[in-house]
C-alpha positions in Angstrom: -40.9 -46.3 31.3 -39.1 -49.4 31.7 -35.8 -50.7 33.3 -33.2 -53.6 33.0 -30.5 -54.9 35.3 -28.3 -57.5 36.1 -28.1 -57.9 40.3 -26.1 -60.3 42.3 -28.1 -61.5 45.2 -27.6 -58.2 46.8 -28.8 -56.1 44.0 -25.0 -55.1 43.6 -24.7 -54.3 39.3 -21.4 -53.2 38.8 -17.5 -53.0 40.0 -15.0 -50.6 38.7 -17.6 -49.2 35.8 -17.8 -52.8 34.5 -20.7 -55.2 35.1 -20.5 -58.0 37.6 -20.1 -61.0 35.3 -21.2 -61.3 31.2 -24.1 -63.7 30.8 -24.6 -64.9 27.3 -28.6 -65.3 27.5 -28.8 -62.5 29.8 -26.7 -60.1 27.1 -29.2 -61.6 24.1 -32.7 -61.0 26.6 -30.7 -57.6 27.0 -30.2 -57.2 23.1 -33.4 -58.6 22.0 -35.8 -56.2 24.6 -34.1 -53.1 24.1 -33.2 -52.7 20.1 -35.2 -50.6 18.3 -36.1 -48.9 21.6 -34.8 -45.9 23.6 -32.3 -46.3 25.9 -31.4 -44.1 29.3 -28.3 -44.3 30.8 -25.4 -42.0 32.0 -22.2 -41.0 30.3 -20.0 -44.0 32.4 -22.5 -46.3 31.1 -22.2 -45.3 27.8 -18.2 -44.9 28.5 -18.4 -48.7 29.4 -19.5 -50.3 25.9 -17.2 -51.2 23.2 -15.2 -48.6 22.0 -17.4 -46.1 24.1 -20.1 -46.3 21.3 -23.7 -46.1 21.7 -25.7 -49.0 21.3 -26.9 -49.6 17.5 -30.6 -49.8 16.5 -31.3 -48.0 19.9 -31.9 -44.2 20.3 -29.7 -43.5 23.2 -29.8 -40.9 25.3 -27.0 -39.9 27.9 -26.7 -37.9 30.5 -23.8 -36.1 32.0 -23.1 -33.0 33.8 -20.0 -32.3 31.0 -21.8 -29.6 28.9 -18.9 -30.1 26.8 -19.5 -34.0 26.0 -20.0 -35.5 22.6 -20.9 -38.7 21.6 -21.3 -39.6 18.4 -25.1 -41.2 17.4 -26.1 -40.2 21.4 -28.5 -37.7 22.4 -26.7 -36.1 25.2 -28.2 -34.4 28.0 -27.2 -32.1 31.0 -30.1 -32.9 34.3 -32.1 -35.2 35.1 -35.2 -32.9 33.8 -33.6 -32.4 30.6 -33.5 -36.3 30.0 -37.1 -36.2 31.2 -38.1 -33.4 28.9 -36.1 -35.6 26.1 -38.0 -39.2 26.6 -41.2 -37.4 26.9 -40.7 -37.6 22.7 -41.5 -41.4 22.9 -43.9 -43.6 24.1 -43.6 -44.7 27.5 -42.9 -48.7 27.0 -40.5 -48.3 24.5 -37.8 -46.1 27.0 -35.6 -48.4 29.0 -33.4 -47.4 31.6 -30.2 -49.3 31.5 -27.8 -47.6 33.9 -25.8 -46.8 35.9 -26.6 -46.9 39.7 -27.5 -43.0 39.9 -29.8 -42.6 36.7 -31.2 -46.3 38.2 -32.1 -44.3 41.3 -32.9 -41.0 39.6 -35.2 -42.6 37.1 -37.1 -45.6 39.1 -39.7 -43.2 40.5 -40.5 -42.7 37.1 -40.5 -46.7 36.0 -43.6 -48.7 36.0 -41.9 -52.0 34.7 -38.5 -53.7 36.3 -36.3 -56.5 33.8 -34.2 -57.9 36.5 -32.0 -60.8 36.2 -30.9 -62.2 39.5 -27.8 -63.7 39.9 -27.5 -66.2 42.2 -24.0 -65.1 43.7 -22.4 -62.5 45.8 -19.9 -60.3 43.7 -17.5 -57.7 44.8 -19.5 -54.7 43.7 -19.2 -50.4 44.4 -22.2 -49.9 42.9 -25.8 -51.2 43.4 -29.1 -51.1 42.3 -32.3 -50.6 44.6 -34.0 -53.5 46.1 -37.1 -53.8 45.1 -37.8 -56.8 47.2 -38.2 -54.1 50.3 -40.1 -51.4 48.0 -43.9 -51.5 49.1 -44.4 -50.4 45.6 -42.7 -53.0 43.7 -43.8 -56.6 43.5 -42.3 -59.4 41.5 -45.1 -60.8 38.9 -43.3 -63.1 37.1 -40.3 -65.0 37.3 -38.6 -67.9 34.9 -37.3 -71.3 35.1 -33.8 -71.1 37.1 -31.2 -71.5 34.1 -27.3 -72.2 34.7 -24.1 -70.4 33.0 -21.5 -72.6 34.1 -21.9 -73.2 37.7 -24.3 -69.3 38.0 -27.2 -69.8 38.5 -30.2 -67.2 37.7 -33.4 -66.3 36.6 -35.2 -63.5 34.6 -38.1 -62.1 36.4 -40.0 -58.7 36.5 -41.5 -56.7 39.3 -43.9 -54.4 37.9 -44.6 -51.1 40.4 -48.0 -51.3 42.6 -50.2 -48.3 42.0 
């Protein structure tokens, strides 16, 4: 299983449900990786895209503890082993795990492969993802060229886990 993010330089990903700042290459990498793929996230995630619609040419599932919810085109789950039990139906390195800062931390144990974009700024963020910097079981294994967005600065890299 895979995952993508967007971090500041302090792994922050989010503020008030929205993301930190909208890159244009980092929304086409985002795009271009994860269509025709599965994507994991939970229902403020899902809540948080246009029109609170589910992301085309993806399969994607959500989870929330609303047994109640609907979404239309989303598979929607109720526990973390349900969603499990649910990706199990695809292969492993086509599942990406796009959000938000729970599922991130619910889910990385069971990631082997990390699409981080790091932002070379600090945001005012409430929610954050792990950092795998510190994580004896992550290591970064490849990183780009730094590229610019205005005066941002970042760079896509990836941190595969250490078995």
């Amino acid at each position: 299983m895979n995952l993508i993010v967007a971090v500041d330089k302090n792994w922050a990903i989010g503020n008030g449900n929205k993301l930190l700042v909208s890159i244009p290459q980092d929304m086409k990498f985002f795009r271009e990786t994860t269509k025709g793929k599965v994507v994991a996230m939970g229902r403020k995630t899902l809540e948080s895209f246009p029109g609170g619609q589910p992301l085309k040419n993806r399969v994607n599932v959500v989870l929330t503890t609303d047994q109640n919810y609907k979404a239309n085109g989303a598979v929607i789950v109720h526990t973390i082993e349900q969603m499990l039990a649910e990706l199990k139906k695809y292969a492993s390195e086509d599942i990406f795990v796009i959000g938000g800062e729970s599922i991130y931390r619910q889910l990385l144990p069971y990631c082997s492969k990390a699409y981080v974009t790091r932002i070379d700024h600090a945001y005012d963020a409430d929610t954050h993802f792990p950092d795998l910097d510190v994580d004896p079981q992550w290591e970064m294994t490849k990183i780009s060229d730094e590229q610019t967005y205005f005066d941002l600065e970042y760079v896509f890299t990836i941190y595969e886990r250490i078995s």
